[in-house]
C-alpha positions in Angstrom: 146.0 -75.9 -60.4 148.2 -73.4 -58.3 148.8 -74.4 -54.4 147.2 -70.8 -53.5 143.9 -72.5 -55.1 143.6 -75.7 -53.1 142.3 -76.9 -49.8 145.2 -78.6 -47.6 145.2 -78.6 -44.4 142.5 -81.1 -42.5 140.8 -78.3 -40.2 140.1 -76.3 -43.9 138.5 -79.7 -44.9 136.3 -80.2 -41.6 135.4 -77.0 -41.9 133.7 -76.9 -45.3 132.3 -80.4 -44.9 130.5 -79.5 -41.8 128.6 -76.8 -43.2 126.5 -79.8 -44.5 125.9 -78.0 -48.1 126.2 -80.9 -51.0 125.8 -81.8 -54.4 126.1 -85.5 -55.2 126.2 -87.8 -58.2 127.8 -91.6 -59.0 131.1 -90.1 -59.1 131.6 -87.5 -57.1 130.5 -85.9 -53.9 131.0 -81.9 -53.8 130.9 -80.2 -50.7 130.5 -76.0 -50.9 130.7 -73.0 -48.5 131.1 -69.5 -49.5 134.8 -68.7 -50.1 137.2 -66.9 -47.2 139.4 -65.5 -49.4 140.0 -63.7 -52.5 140.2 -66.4 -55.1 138.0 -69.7 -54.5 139.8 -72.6 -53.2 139.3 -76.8 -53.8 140.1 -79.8 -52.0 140.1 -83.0 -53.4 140.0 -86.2 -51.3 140.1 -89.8 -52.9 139.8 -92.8 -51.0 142.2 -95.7 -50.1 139.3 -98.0 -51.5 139.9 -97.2 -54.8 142.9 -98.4 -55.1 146.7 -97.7 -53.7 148.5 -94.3 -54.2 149.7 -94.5 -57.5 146.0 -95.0 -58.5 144.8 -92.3 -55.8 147.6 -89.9 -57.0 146.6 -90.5 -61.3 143.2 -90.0 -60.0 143.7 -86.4 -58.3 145.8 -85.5 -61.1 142.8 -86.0 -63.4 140.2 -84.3 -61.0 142.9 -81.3 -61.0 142.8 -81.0 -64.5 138.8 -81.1 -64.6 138.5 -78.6 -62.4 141.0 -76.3 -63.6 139.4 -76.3 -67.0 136.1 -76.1 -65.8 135.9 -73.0 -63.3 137.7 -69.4 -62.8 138.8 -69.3 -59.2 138.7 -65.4 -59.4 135.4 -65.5 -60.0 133.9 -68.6 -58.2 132.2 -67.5 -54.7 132.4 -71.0 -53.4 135.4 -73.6 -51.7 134.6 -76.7 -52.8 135.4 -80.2 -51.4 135.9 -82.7 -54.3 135.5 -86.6 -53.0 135.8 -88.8 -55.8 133.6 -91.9 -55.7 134.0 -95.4 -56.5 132.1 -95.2 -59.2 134.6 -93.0 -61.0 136.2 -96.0 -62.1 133.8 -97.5 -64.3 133.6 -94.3 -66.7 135.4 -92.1 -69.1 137.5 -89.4 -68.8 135.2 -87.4 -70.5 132.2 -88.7 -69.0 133.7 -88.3 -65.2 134.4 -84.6 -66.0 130.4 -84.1 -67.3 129.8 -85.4 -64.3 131.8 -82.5 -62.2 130.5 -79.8 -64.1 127.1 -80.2 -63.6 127.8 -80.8 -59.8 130.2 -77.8 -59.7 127.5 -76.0 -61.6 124.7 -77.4 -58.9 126.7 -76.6 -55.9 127.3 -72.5 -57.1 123.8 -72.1 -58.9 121.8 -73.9 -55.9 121.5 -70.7 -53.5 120.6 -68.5 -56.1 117.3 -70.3 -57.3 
């Protein structure tokens, strides 16, 4: 996933989060707000709790990689917020990116119905 594509600076993350719009499920929490720029943006945030930043770092690595087979920026019209939950841990690859589709799909569908 590009730089140009991702959430990084904390006032960007406050922003979207505050806007209170959500999609949850037992490993991941996906915050939305319609996109300022061009091309949608994503942020991803994983917690110290599960585990130390070798862990945290595999983790967003493997988020990254989910997402960036999973939507077109150029034609997303949301930012998202990615926080990965604990229960991450306890599934699959595989399973864990099912799980962020159908949220992803949630979070840009729900306006619309």
């Amino acid at each position: 996933m590009k730089k140009e594509y991702r959430v990084r600076k904390n006032e960007e993350f406050a922003q979207i989060i505050s806007e209170k719009h959500s999609v949850s499920n037992s490993s991941f929490v996906v915050y939305y707000s319609n996109r300022k720029q061009e091309h949608a943006r994503v942020g991803i945030s994983v917690s110290k709790k599960l585990g130390d930043a070798v862990d945290r770092n595999r983790i967003k690595r493997q988020v990254r990689e989910m997402i960036r087979s999973l939507i077109g920026f150029e034609q997303c019209p949301k930012d998202l917020i990615v926080i990965v939950r604990k229960g991450y841990l306890e599934k699959a690859f595989t399973d864990n990116k099912n799980d962020l589709e159908k949220a992803i799909k949630k979070a840009i569908i729900e306006k619309y119905e």
